[in-house]
Every structure is written in C-alpha cells, then in structure tokens.
C-alpha positions in Angstrom: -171.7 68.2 50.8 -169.9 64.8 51.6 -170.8 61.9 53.2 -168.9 63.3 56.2 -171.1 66.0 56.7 -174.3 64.5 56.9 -172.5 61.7 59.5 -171.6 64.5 61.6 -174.9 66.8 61.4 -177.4 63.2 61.3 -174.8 62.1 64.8 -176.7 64.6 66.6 -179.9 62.5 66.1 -181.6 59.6 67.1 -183.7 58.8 63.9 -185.5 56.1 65.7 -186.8 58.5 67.5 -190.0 60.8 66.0 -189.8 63.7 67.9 -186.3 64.2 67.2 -186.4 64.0 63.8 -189.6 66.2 63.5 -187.5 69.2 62.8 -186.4 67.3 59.3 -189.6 66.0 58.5 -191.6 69.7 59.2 -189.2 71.0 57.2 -190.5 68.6 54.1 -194.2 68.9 55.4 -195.1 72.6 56.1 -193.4 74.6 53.1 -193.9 77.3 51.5 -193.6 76.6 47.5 -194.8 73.3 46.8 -192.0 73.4 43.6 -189.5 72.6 45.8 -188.8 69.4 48.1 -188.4 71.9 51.2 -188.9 75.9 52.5 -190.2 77.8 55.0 -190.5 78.3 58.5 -189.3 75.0 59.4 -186.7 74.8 57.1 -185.3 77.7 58.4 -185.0 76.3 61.9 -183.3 73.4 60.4 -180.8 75.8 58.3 -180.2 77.1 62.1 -179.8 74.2 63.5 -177.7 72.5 61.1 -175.8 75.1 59.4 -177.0 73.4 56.1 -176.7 76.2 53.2 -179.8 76.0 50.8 -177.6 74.0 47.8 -177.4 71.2 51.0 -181.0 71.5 52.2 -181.8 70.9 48.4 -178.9 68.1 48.1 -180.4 66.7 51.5 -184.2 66.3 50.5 -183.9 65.5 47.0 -186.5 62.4 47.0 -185.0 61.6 43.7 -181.7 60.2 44.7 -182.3 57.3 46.1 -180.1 57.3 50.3 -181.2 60.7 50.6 -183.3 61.8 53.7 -186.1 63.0 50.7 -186.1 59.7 49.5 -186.7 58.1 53.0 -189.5 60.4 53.2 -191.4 59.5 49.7 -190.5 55.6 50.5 -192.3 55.5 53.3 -195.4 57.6 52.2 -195.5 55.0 49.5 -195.3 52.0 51.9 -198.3 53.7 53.6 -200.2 54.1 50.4 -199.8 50.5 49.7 -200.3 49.1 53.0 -203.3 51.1 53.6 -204.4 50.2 50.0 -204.5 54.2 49.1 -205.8 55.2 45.4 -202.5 56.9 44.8 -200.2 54.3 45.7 -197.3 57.0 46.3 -199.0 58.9 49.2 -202.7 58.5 50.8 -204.6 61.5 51.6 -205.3 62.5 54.9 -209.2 61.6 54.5 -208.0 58.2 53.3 -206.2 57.4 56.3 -209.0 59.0 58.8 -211.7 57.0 56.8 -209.6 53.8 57.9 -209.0 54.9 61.3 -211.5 56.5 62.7 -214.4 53.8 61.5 -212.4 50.5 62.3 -209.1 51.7 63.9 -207.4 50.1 60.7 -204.0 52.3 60.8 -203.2 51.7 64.9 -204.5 48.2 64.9 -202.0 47.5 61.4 -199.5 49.9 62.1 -196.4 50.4 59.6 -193.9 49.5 61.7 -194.5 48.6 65.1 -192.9 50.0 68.1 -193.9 49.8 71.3 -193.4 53.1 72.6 -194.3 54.7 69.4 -196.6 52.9 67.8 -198.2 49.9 69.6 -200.8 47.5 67.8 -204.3 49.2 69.9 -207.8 50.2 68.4 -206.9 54.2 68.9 -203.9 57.1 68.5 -205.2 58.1 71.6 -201.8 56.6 73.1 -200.0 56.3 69.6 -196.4 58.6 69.7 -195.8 61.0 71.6 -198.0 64.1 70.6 -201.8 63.8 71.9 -204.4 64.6 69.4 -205.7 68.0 70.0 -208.4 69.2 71.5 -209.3 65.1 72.0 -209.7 63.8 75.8 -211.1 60.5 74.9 -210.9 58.2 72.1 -212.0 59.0 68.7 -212.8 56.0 66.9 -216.1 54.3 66.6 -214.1 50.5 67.0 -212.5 51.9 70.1 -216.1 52.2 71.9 -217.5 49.3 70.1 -215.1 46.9 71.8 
C-alpha cells in the first residue's frame, strides 16, 4: 500500500481524538491470535471500514517498522511503562497501573500527555476521556476521598 493510501483512509480521522481512533486501536487490543499484531472482531470492522485487505492490515500494524500506526502503538505503551516506572519497561500490566491509580491517583494526577478535554491533571478517571468507568457512580480512588 503507498503512502497515498494511508493519507487518504487516515484523512477520515482525527487522531487527536480517542474515540475516533478506537476502531484502530481495538483492532490491536482485542484479537484473536496473539501471533499476529491484529485479528478479530474489530479488525474486521476496520477491514469494513477501510477497505484495507489483510496484507495492508498486516503492513498497517507492523510495530516493527518504525512510522507505522503498530509502532505508534508499542511507542507509547513503552512511554507508559517508563513513565509509570513499570517492571517491563515495554508495556505495564493492567494491575501495575491500577496499583498506581487507585491508591494515590498517580496515572490522572501524572498523565502521559495532557489534554484538557481528554486527560486533565485531577486525582480520579472519574472525568478522564470520554468513556465512564463502568458500573462506577463515584470516584474510585482512595487519594480522591482523602483530599
């Protein structure tokens, strides 16, 4: 696939903005053969979408060459692993990051990047992007109630 392709598909996207780009990052996240950099359900709805074939789904997520939207993904699980001073420092584990959060509010309060919108500077993910945690009507952490 050339350059021109991915311009026009990656035009129809604002990739400052998380929930559009969800459908590309689900399709990395949730797949179904962990051999692979992408597969499944939501890689399908991308193929939909995009009208990628599966050599340019595989040319697309390759986290080996370096520009690719793989790459952007593994670079910035391993800015988090560092930041967040993770064992692995390619990618923290979920309980790493929850340990951090939930008992000081480390991750919202030293976000990667801040935003605003996204993710303000604030002792809880109560408020933090755009998807509320489930099943949660109050705040979480135990910093959140300690201030």
């Amino acid at each position: 696939m050339s350059a021109d392709n991915y311009t026009e598909i990656c035009a129809n996207y604002d990739f400052s903005n998380v929930t559009q780009i969800k459908s590309f990052v689900n399709a990395t996240w949730y797949k179904n053969n962990t051999d692979t950099n992408w597969g499944g359900y939501y890689s399908d709805v991308l193929m939909n979408a995009t009208n990628l074939s599966a050599a340019q789904m595989t040319q697309l997520f390759d986290h080996a060459t370096q520009g690719t939207f793989g790459w952007y993904v593994y670079d910035n699980a391993g800015r988090v692993a560092v930041k967040y001073s993770c064992k692995d420092t390619a990618n923290c584990t979920g309980t790493e990051l929850i340990d951090k959060q939930w008992g000081q509010s480390y991750v919202t309060l030293n976000p990667l990047a801040e935003d605003p919108v996204y993710t303000p500077t604030q002792n809880t993910t109560m408020n933090w992007g755009s998807y509320p945690v489930y099943g949660c009507e109050v705040a979480v952490e135990y910093s959140y109630w300690m201030t």
